[in-house]
C-alpha positions in Angstrom: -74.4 26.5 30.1 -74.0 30.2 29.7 -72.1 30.6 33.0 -69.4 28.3 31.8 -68.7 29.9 28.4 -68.6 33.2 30.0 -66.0 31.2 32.2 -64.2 29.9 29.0 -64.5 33.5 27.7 -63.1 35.3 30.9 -60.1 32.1 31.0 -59.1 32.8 27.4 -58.9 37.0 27.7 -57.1 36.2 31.2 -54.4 33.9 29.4 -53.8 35.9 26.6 -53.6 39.5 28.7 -50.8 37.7 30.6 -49.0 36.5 27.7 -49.1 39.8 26.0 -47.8 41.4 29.1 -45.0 38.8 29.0 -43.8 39.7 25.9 -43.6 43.7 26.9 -41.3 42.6 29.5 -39.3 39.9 27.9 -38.6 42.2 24.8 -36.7 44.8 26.7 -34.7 42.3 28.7 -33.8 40.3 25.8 -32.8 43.8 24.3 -30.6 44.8 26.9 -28.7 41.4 27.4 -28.2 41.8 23.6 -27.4 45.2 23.3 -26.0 46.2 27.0 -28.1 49.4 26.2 -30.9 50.5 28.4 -31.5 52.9 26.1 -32.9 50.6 23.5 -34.3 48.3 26.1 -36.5 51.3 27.3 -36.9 52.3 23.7 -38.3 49.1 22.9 -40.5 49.2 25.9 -42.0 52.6 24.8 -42.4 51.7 21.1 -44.8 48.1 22.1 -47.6 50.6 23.6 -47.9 52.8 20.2 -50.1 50.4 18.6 -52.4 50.7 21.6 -52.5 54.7 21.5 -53.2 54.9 17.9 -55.6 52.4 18.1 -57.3 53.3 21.1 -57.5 57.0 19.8 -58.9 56.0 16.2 -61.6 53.4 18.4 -62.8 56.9 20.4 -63.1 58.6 17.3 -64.9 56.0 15.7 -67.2 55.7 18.7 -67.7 59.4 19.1 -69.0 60.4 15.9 -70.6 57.3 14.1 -74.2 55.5 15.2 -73.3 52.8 17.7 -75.7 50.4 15.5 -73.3 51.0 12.8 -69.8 50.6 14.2 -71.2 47.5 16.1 -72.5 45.5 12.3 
């Protein structure tokens, strides 16, 4: 029983990783058919990983300096 919800689990992360990469490519590409600028395209590319940084970076802090019993509740 455990085996296949970890199997659900993995399946559903899997699915949703890909479509979330999907999107980071289709945005540019739609961009640049649009627009006919790579610029923006790239821009576009470059401004869908900033959420990602800040969070990550705020999640290390967070980590770092509070009790891991804590940040877990």
């Amino acid at each position: 029983m455990a085996q296949s919800v970890f199997r659900f689990l993995w399946l559903s992360f899997l699915i949703s990783s890909i479509g979330d990469w999907l999107y980071k490519l289709a945005l540019p590409v739609v961009i640049l058919q649009k627009t006919g600028s790579a610029y923006h395209a790239a821009t576009a590319f470059g401004v869908s990983f900033v959420p990602w940084i800040v969070f990550s970076l705020l999640g290390g802090v967070i980590a770092d300096d509070y009790v891991k019993k804590h940040v877990l509740m």
